[in-house]
N, C-alpha and C positions, 0 to 999 in steps of 0.2 A: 127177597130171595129169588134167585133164578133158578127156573123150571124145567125152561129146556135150552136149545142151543140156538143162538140167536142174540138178536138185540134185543132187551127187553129195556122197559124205563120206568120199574118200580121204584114207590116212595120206599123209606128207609124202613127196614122189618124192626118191629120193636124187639127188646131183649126176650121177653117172653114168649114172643113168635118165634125165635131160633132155638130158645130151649125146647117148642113145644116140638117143632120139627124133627131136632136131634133125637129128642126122645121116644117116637117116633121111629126113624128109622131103626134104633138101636134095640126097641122094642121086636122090631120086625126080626132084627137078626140075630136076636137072642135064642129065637123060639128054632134057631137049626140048632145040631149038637155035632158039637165040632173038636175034634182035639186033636191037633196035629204033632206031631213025633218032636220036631224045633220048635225054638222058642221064636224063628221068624214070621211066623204065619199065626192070624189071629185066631184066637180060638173062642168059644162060646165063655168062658171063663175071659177073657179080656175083655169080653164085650159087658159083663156084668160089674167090669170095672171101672168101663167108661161110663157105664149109669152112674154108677155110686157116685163119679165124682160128679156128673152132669147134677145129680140130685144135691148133692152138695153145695154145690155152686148153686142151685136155683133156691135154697134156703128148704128144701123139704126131706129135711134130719131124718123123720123115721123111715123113708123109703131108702136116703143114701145108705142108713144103717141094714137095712134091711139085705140090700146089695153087699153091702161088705161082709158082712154074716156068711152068706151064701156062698160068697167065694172062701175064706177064714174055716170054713165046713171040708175043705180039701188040703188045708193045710197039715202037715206033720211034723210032730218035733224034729226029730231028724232034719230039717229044713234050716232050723235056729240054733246052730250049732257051728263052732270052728270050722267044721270041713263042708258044711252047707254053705257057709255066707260066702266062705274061698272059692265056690264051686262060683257066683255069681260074676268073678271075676276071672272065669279062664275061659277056655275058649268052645269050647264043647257044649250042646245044649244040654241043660239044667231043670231040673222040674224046680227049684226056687225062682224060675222068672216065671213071668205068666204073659211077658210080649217083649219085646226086643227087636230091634235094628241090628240087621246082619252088614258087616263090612268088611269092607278088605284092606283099609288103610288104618294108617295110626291115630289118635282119637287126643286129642287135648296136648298133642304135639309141640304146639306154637306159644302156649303157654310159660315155657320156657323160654328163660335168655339165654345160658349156656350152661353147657353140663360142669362148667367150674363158679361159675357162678347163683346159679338158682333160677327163680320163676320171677314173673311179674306179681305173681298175686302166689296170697300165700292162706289158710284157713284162716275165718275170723278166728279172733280170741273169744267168744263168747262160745265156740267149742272146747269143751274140754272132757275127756274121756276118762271115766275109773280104770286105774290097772288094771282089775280083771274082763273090762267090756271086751268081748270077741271082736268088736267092730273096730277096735283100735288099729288094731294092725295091717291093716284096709284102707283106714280112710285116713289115718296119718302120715305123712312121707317127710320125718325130722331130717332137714338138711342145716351145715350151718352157712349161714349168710352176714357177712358183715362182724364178722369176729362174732353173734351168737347161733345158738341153735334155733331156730325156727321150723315151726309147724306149717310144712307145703298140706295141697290138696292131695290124699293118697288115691284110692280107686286106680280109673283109668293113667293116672298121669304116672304113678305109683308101677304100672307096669309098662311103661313107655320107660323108666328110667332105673329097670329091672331086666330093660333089654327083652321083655316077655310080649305074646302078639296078644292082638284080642279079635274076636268074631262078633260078639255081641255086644249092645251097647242098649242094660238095662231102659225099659219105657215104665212098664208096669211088675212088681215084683211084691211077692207078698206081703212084706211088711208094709207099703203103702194103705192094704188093704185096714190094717191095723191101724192105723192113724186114720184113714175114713171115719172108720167108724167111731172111733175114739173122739173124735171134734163132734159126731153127728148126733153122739151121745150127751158129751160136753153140754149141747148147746138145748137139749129136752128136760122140759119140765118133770122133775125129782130122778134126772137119769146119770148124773153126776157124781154119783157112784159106783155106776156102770161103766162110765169112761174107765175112770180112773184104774179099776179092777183089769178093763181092756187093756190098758195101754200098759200095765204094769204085767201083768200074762206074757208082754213080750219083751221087754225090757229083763222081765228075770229072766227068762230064759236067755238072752243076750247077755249073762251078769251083768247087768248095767245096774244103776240106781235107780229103786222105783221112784216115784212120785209119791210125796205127802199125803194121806189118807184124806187130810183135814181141807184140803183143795177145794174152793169154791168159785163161781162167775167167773171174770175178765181173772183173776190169779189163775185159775184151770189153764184159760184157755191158753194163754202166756207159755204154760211151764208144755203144755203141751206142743207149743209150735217150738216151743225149744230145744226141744226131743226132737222134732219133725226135722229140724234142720241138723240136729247132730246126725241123724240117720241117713240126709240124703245130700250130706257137703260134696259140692263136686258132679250131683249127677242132671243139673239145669232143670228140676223139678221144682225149686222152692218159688223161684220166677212167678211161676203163674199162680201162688198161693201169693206174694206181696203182692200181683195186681189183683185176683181176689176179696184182699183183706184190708189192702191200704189205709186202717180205719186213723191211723197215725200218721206221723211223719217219717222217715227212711234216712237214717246219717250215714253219710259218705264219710268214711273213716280215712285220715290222714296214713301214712307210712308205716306201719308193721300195727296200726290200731291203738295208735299212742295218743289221738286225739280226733276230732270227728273237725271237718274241711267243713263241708256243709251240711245242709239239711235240705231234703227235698218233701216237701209240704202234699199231703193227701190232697190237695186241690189244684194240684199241681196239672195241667191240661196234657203232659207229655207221659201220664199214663196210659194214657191211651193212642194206640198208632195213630197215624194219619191214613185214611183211604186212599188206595193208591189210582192215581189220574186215571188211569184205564178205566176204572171199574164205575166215575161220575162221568166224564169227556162227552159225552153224547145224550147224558140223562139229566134233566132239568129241577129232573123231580130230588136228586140227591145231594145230600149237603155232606160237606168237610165237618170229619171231627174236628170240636170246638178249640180254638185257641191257633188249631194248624191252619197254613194260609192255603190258596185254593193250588196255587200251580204246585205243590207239592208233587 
């Protein structure tokens, strides 16, 4: 890890040195108290978000839950509601985000072939919404394509083809907080009734369908990244949770999800980037992630 500005020619930081650092910093800047008016400026609350996941990702459950707790401590109903989840999607800051990317252009634009035609990509089918979930109307954009109806990405894409603008472009937003803690729960010894109860606290308030009471081990965690991803289709979040969890294989599903192309295998070496040339070129001591070749 580099320290200061300059050449340096450090060996490779193991994973457990970057989490200790991260955590670390983010411990340091928790301890200001910070809450700014927009949702584009980070505030003491985002930072307790980036732990949670930091802790998450390091395997150390009770602290990530602990984090997500503390933020979910600010949360209000009022937030889980029709005109809260709509509010996430307009362009005005919102107390339902808790960090966001402010912009000025249109956001999942290119996504689209043409407005008589449709998109390139369209929601898995493994989404599918009860009539009463409030999030439907959001995250679905039914166009038809091909003589049928098809289920597009809604969200952002959803007001680009509603002709409507956007300013923010959700990072962290509370209901992620919720699934935090719901996986960090998930995954503790006799706490797996505690998930469930979490995730289901928000799920009904979203009318959605809870989860089965009777939920146990690798079934929990399943149903819950299944939720995770009905929640967040479309917002480039689920990403860093398949390279997180890749404990399977990942099928590449053929044309409208009628059949799976291939399979891409948890051993697969192109989960992980390649370092880029600049950052080995001068350093002897660093090596090419495995399987990438050097002149990358």
């Amino acid at each position: 890890m580099k320290e200061r500005l300059g050449l340096e020619f450090p060996k490779r930081s193991s994973i457990e040195d970057c989490v200790s650092a991260i955590r670390t910093l983010l411990t340091e800047a928790a301890d200001t108290e910070n809450d700014p008016e927009r949702n584009g400026w980070l505030s003491q609350t985002a930072v307790y978000y980036l732990l949670a996941e930091l802790e998450l990702y390091a395997g150390q459950y009770g602290q990530a839950a602990i984090y997500a707790e503390k933020i979910l401590e600010q949360a209000t109903d009022d937030m889980f509601t029709v005109a809260g989840y709509k509010r996430l999607w307009e362009t005005a800051s919102c107390k339902e985000r808790i960090f966001a990317f402010y912009t000025a252009k249109s956001y999942y634009a290119d996504i689209q072939f043409n407005e008589t035609s449709g998109d390139y990509f369209a929601l898995n089918p493994q989404i599918v919404y009860g009539e009463e979930d409030i999030r439907k109307t959001y995250n679905v954009y039914p166009f038809e394509m091909e003589g049928e109806q098809r289920n597009l990405l809604g969200k952002y894409n959803k007001v680009n083809k509603d002709s409507e603008s956007i300013q923010y472009i959700n990072i962290m937003r509370y209901a992620g907080a919720y699934f935090i803690a719901t996986e960090a729960y998930s995954r503790m010894v006799g706490k797996e009734d505690v998930a469930i109860r979490k995730l289901n606290e928000y799920l009904a308030a979203c009318q959605a369908t809870t989860l089965d009471e009777g939920l146990t081990g690798n079934a929990l965690l399943q149903a819950i990244h299944l939720e995770k991803m009905k929640e967040f289709a479309g917002e480039g979040i689920l990403y860093f949770d398949l390279k997180r969890l890749h404990s399977g294989s990942l099928s590449r599903l053929a044309k409208w999800g009628s059949s799976e192309d291939v399979k891409i295998e948890s051993s697969d070496y192109r989960w992980c980037f390649p370092i880029p040339r600049s950052e080995y070129k001068y350093n002897e001591n660093m090596t090419q992630n495995e399987g990438w070749p050097l002149n990358r």
